[in-house]
C-alpha positions as CSV (number, residue, x, y, z in Angstrom):
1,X,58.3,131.3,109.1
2,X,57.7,128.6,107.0
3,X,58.6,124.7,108.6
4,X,61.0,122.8,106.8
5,X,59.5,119.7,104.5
6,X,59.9,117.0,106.4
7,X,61.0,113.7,104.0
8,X,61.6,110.6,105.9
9,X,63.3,108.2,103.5
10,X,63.1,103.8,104.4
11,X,65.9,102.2,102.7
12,X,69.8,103.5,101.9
13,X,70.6,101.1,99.2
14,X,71.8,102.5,95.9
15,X,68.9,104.4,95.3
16,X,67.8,105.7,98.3
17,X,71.5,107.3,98.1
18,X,71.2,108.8,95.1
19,X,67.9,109.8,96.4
20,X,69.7,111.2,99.3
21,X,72.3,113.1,96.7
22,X,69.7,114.5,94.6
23,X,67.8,116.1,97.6
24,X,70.8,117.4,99.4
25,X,70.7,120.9,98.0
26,X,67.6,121.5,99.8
27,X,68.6,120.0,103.2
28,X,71.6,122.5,102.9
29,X,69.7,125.4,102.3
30,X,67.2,124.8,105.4
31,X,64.4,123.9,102.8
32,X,63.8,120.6,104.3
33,X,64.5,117.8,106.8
34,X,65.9,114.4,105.9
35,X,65.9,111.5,108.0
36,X,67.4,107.9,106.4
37,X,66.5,104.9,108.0
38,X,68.8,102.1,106.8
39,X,69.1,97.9,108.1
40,X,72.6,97.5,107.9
41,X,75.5,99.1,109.1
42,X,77.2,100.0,106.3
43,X,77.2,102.7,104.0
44,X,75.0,102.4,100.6
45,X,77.2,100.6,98.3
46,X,76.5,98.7,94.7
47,X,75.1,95.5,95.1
48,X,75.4,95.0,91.4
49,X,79.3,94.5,92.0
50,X,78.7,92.7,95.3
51,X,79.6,89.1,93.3
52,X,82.9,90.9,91.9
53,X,84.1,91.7,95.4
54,X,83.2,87.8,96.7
55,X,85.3,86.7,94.5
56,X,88.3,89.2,94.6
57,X,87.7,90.8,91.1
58,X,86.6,93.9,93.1
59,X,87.8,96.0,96.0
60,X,86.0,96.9,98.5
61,X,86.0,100.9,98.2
62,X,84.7,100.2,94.5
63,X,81.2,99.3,96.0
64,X,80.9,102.7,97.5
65,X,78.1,105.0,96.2
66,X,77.7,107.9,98.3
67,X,79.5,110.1,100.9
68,X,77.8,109.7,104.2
69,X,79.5,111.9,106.1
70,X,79.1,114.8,103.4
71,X,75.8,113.9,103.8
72,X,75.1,114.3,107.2
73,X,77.7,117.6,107.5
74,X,74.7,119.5,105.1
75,X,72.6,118.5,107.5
76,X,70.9,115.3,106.8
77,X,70.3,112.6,109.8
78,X,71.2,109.3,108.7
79,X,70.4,106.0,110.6
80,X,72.5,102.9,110.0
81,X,71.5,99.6,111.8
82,X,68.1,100.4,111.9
83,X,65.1,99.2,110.5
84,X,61.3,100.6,110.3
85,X,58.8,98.6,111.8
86,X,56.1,100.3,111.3
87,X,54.0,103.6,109.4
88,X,51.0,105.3,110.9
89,X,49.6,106.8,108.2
90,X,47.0,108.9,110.2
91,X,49.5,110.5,112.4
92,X,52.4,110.4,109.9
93,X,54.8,108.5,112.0
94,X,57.7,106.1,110.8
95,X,58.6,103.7,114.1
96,X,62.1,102.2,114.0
97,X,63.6,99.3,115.5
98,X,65.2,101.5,117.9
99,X,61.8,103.0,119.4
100,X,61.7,106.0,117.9
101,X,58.8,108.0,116.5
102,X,60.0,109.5,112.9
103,X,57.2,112.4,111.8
104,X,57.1,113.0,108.2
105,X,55.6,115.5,105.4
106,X,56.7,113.1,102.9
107,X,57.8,109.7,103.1
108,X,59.5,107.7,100.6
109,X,60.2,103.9,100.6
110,X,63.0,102.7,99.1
111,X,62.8,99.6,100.7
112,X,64.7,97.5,97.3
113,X,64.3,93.9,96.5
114,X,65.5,90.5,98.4
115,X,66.3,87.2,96.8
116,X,64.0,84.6,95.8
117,X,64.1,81.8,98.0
118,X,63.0,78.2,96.4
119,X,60.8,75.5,97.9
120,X,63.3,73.0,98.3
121,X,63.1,70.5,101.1
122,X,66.4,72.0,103.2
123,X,65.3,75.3,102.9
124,X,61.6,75.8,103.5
125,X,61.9,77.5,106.9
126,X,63.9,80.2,105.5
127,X,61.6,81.5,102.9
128,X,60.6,85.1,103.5
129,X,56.4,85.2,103.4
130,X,55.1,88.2,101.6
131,X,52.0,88.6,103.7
132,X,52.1,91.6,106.2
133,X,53.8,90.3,109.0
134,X,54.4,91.1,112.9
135,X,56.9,94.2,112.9
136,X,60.1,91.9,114.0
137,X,59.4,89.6,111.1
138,X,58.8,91.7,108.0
139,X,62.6,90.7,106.8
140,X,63.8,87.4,107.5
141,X,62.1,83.8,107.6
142,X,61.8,81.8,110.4
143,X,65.6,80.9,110.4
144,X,68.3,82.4,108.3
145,X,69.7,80.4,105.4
146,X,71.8,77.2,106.5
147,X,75.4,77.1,107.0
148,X,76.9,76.9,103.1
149,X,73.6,78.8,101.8
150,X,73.9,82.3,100.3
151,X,71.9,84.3,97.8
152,X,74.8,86.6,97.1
153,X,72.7,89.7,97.4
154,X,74.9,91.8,100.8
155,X,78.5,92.0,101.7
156,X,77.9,89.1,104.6
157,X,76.8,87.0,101.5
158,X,80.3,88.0,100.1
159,X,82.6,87.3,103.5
160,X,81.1,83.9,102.7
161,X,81.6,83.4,99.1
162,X,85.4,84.5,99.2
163,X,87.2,81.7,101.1
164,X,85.7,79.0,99.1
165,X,86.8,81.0,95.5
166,X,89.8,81.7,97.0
167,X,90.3,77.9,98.2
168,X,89.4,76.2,95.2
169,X,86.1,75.0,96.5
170,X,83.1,74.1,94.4
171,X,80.3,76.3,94.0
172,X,76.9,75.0,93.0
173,X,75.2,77.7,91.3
174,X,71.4,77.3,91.1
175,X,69.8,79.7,88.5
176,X,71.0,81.0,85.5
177,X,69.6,83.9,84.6
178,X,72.0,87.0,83.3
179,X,73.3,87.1,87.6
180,X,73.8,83.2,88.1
181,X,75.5,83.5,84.6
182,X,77.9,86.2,85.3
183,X,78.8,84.9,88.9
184,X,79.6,81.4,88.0
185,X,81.9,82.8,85.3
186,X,83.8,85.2,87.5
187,X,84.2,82.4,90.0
188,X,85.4,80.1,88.3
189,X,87.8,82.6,85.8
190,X,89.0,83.5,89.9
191,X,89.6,79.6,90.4
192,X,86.3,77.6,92.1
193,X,84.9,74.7,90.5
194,X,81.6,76.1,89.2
195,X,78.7,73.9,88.4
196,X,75.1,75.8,87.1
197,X,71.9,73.9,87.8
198,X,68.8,75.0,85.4
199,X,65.4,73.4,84.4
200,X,65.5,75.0,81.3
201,X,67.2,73.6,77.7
202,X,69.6,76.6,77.9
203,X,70.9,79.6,80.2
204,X,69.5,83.2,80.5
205,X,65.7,82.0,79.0
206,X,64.1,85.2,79.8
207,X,66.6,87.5,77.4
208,X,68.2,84.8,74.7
209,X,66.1,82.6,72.3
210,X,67.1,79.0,72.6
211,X,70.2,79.2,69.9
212,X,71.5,82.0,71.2
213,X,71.5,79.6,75.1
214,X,72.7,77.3,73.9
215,X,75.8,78.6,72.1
216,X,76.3,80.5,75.3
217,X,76.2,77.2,76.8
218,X,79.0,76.2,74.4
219,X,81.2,79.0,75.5
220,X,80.6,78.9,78.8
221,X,81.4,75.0,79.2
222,X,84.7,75.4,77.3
223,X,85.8,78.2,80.4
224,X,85.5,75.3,82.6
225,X,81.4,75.8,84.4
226,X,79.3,72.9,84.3
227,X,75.9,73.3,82.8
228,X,73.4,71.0,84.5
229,X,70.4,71.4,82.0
230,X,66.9,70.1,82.3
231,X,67.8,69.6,86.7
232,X,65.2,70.7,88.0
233,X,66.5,70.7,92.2
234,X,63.8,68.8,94.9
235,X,66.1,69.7,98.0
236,X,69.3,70.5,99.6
237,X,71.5,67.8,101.1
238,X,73.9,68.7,104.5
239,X,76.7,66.8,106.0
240,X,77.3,67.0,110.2
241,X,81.0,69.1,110.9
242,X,82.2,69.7,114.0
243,X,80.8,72.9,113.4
244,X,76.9,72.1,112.4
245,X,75.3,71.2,109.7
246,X,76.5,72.4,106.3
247,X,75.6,72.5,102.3
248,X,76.5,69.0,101.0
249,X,75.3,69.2,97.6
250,X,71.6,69.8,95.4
251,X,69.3,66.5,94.8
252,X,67.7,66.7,91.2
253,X,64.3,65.4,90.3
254,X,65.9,62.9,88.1
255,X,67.7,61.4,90.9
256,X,71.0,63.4,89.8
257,X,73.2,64.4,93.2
258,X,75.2,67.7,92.6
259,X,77.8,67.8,95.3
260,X,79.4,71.2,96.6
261,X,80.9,73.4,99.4
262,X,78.5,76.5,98.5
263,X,74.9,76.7,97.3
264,X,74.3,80.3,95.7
265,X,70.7,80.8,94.8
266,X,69.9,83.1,91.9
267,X,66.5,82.4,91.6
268,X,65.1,86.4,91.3
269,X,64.5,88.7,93.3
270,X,61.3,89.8,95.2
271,X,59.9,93.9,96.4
272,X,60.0,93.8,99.9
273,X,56.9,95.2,100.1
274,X,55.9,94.0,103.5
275,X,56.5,97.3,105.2
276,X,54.1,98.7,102.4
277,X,51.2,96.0,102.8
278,X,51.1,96.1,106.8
279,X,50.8,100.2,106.4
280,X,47.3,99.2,104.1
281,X,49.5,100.6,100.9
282,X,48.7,99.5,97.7
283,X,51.0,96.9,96.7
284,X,50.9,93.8,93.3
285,X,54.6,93.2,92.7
286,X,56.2,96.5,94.3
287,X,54.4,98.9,95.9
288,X,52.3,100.8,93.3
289,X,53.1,104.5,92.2
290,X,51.9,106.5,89.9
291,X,54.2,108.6,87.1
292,X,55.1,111.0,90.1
293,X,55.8,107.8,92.4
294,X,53.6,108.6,94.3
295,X,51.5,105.8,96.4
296,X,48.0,104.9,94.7
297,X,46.6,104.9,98.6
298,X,48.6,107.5,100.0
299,X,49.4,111.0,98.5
300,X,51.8,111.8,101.0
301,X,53.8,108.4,100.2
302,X,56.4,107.9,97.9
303,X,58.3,104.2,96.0
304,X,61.5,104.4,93.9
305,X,64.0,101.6,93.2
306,X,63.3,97.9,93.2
307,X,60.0,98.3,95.1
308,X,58.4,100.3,93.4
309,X,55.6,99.5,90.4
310,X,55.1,102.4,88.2
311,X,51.5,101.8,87.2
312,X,47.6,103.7,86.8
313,X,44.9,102.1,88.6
314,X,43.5,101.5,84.9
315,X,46.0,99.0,84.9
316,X,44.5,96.7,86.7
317,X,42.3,93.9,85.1
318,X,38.7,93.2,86.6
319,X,40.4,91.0,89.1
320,X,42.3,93.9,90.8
321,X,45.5,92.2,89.3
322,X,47.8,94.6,88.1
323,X,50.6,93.6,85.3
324,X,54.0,94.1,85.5
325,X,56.9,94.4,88.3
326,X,59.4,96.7,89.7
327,X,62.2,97.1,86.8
328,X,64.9,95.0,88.9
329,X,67.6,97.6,86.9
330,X,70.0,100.2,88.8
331,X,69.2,102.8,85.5
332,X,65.8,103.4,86.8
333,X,65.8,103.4,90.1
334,X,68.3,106.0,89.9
335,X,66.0,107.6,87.5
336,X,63.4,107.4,89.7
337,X,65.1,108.8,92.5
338,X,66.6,112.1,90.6
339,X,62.7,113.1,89.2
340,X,61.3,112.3,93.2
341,X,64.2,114.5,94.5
342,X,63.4,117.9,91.9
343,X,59.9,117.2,92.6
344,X,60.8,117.4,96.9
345,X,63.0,120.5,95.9
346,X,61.1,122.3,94.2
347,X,58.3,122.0,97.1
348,X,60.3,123.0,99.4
349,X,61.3,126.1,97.9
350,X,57.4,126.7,97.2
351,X,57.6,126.2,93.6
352,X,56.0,124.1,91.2
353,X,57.7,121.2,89.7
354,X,58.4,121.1,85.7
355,X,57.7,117.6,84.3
356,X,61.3,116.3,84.7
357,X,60.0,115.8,88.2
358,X,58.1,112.6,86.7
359,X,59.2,109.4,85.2
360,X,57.8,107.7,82.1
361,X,55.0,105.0,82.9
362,X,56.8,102.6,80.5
363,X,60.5,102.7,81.2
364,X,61.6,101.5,77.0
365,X,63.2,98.3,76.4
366,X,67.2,98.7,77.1
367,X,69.7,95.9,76.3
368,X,70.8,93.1,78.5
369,X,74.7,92.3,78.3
370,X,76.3,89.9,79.8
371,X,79.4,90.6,81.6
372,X,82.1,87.8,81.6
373,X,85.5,87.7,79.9
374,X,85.8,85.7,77.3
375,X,82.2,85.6,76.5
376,X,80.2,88.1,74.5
377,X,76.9,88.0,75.0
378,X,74.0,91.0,74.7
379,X,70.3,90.9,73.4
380,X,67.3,93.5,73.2
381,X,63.8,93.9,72.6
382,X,61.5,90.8,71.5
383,X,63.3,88.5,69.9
384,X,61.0,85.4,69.9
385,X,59.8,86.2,66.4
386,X,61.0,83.0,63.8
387,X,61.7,83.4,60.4
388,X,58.4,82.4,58.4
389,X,56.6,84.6,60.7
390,X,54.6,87.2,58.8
391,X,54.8,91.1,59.2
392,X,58.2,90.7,60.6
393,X,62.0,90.9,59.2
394,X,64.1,88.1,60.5
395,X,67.8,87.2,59.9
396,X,69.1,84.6,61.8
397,X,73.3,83.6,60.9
398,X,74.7,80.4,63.3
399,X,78.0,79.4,63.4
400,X,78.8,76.7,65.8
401,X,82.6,76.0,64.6
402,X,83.3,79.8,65.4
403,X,81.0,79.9,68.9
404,X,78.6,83.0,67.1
405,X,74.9,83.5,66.6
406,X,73.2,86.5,65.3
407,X,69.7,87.3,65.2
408,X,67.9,91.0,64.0
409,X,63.8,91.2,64.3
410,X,62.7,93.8,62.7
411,X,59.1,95.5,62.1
412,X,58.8,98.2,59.3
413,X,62.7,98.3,59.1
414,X,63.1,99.5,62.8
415,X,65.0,97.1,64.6
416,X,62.7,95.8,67.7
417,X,65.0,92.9,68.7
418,X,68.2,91.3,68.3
419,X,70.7,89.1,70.5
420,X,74.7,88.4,69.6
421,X,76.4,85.8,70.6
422,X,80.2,85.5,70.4
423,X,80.1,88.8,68.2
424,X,81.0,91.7,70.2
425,X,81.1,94.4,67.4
426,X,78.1,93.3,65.6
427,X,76.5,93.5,69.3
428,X,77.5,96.5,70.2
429,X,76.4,98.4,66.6
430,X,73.1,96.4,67.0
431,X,72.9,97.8,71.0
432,X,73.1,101.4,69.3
433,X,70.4,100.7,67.0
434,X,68.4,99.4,69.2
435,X,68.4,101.7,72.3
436,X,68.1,104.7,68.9
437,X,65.2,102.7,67.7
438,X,67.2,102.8,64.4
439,X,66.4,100.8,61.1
440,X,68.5,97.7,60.5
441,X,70.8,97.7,57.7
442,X,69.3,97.4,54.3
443,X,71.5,94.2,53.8
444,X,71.9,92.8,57.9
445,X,74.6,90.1,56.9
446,X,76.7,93.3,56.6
447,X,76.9,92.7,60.3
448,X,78.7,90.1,60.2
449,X,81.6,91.7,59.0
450,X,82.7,94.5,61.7
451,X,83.8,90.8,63.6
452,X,85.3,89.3,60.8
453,X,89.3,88.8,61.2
454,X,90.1,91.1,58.1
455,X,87.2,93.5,59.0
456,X,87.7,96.7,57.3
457,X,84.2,98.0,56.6
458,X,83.1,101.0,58.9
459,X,80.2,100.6,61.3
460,X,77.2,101.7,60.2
461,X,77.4,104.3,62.8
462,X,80.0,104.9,65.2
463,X,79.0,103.4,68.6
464,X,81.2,105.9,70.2
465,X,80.3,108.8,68.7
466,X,80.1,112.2,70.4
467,X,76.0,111.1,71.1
468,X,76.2,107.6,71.4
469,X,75.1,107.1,74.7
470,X,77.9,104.9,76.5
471,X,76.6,104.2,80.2
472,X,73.1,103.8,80.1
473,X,72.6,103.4,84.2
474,X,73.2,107.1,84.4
475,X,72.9,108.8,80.9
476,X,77.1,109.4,80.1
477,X,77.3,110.1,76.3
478,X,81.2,109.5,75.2
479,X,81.0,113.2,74.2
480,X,81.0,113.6,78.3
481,X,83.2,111.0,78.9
482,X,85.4,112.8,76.2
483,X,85.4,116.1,77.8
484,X,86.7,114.8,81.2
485,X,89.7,112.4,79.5
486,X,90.7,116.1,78.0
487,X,90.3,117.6,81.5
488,X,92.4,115.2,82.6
489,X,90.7,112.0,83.2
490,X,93.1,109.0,82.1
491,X,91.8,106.1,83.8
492,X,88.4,104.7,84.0
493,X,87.9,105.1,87.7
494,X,88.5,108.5,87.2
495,X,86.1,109.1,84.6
496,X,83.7,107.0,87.0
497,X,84.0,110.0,89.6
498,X,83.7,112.8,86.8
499,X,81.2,112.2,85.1
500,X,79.0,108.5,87.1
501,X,80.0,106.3,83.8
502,X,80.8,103.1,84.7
503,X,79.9,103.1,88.5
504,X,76.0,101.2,88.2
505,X,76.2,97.9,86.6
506,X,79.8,98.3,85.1
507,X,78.8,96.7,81.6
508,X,80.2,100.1,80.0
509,X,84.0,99.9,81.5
510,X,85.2,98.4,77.7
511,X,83.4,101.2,76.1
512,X,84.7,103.9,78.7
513,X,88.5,102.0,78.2
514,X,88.2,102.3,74.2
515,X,87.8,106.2,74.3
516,X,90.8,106.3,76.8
517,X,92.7,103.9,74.2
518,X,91.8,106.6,71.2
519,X,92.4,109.9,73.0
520,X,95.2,111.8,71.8
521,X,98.5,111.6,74.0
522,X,99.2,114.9,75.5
């Protein structure tokens, strides 16, 4: 009789769950042999709604991803509370915290990312080193983050965020990329005092062109946030309690003193990788993988989710450096983790795998929106292009009285770019296009008009259509999402547990509440 596969899986985050889904079939059937090896003591839940629930936008069961118990009832053996310390890859052992010797066929790290920590004076012992460490030290600095310091990325992060929303305390938000953006806004619309500190001229740099920031910037300041521009922080001040030591407030190069109860750092996020590099694996950002995710050192070694770099060793430039980072989204991790479970599946039931058991070396441009009421904000592609540029399309429309800015790039008529400020149905026909690689309307001011207050014109295609393609984490068109409202489904948390739309990032719940609105009444 044949042995079971044996899959060892390091990490029970959002994708090692779905991971864990994927697989389950052949756990069931006696196929394989799962073990999960997760650090904390909860259940996999969403960390992308992690800031919602600080803040009371969210409860707590919304957060949940998986079914644990189901999980282990077909037969899998998941650890919670317990970390891997180390991999033998010669005898194919996984040692936990807890002493234990895990033997694997196949062992797949799903270790995720952890938050940047900046070198500000305050904070320098708690940076995380990325070098290969001793086994008690591969997660955590030399001391944790000081009292009234949190990075917002786990449910303890939360416990400490929610007293000082709820409170009426002020929250000094340093970062403001599309997270920083989207927390400081749902904190403050749940009643902190929010102030955003940013080198930069304008908010989310790395997915709006300076306009486009800057009339977010304008939007954002007239919900009440403070936008602290050109600060670029030297250190973190503390006051004595009876306590201990706690945040005070951020000191800025320019002598500027931002005072606060809470310091959140969004400053990125980083692979933990650590586990990877003291095993000898082959790491430059995440932990490199080839299209099958497997390891470029190991063939019996597998990456998915926010550790893992999906690259070819032809990559690499004559330095060894190897371009590129783990893609930092929940869409393809999740991806990831479906092909790496078909591919475990189907060798375990001695079959070959079809090429669905792969992922695509370049995951394709999607759209970034931001999520915040009162604020419409998405871009896509490369936008940087100006308008006298040559070999390029470019339509730019401003209109500071009205708080909207629209810009369309576009190469050989395809649309390759756009962002939409303050323009939510122009933004969401341009998303369409864009994620379609579609052409851009032969006159693009047309646009313009699907937000105008007397707008009558009809899209240039219905964004909701049967194949428009409404929750792009897991691949829900609305004709999907209109087959389960007729079965039944009239909410959107119900349509979240028929069909997954809506339960990754959550940027799609409008979309998914539109259909609802349009269905017929029974």
């Amino acid at each position: 009789m044949t042995r079971p596969l044996r899959i060892v899986l390091v990490g029970y985050g959002p994708v090692g769950a779905r991971f864990v889904e994927e697989v389950l079939p052949a756990i069931a059937a006696g196929q394989a042999s799962l073990v999960v090896v997760g650090a904390e003591d909860e259940d996999a839940y969403n960390r992308v709604l992690v800031a919602e629930y600080a803040v009371g936008a969210a409860r707590r069961d919304r957060l949940d991803v998986t079914d644990t118990e189901a999980a282990r009832a077909a037969g899998a053996d998941i650890r919670l509370a317990e970390t891997a310390v180390a991999i033998d890859r010669d005898r194919q052992r996984v040692t936990t915290s807890a002493g234990d010797e895990l033997p694997y066929d196949r062992l797949v790290l799903a270790t995720g990312a952890r938050a940047n920590i900046p070198t500000l004076d305050g904070l320098e012992h708690a940076r995380r080193e990325r070098d290969a460490a001793p086994a008690r030290a591969l997660d955590r600095g030399r001391r944790p983050l000081p009292a009234g310091v949190v990075a917002l990325r786990d449910l303890a992060d939360a416990d400490a965020v929610a007293p000082v929303v709820a409170g009426g305390g002020t929250i000094v938000v340093l970062g403001a990329g599309v997270l920083g953006m989207e927390f400081a806004l749902l904190a403050a619309e749940h009643g902190a005092q929010v102030v955003v500190v940013h080198h930069g001229p304008a908010p989310m740099a790395r997915n709006l062109d300076e306009p486009g920031g800057r009339m977010l910037a304008r939007a954002v300041r007239t919900l009440g946030v403070g936008m602290a521009a050109h600060a670029r922080a030297e250190n973190v001040g503390f006051r004595d309690t009876e306590s201990g030591r706690v945040f005070d407030g951020v000191g800025c190069a320019d002598g500027t003193y931002i005072s606060g109860d809470l310091l959140v750092l969004s400053c990125g996020v980083g692979a933990r990788v650590e586990l990877a590099l003291a095993a000898g694996l082959a790491c430059s950002a995440g932990v490199l993988v080839d299209e099958e995710l497997r390891s470029w050192s190991d063939p019996d070694v597998f990456a998915i989710g926010d550790c893992a770099q999906v690259a070819t060793p032809e990559d690499a430039d004559p330095a060894g450096r190897v371009p590129g980072a783990p893609s930092g989204l929940i869409a393809p991790g999740w991806r990831q983790a479906a092909a790496l479970a078909r591919r475990f599946r189907a060798e375990a039931a001695g079959a070959v795998a079809g090429a669905d058991a792969a992922v695509a070396l370049r995951e394709r441009p999607t759209a970034v929106m931001l999520k915040a009421t009162g604020i419409d904000v998405v871009s896509g592609g490369d936008h940087a292009a100006e308008p006298w540029d040559e070999d390029v399309e470019v339509s730019v429309w401003l209109d500071p009285a009205r708080g909207a800015y629209l810009k369309t790039v576009a190469r050989e008529g395809a649309l390759t770019g756009f962002v939409a400020v303050g323009l939510p149905h122009a933004g969401a026909e341009l998303t369409l296009l864009f994620e379609r690689g579609a052409v851009v309307p032969a006159e693009p001011s047309a646009l313009l008009r699907l937000d105008a207050a007397d707008a009558g014109a009809a899209p240039v295609e219905d964004p909701l259509g049967p194949d428009a393609t409404v929750c792009w984490c897991n691949g829900v068109t609305a004709g999907r999402i209109g087959e389960a409202v007729a079965a039944g489904c009239d909410t959107v948390e119900c349509v979240g547990r028929d069909t997954r739309a809506g339960t990754g990032c959550g940027g799609c719940k409008g979309r998914i509440a539109a259909i609802l609105a349009a269905a017929p009444v029974a």
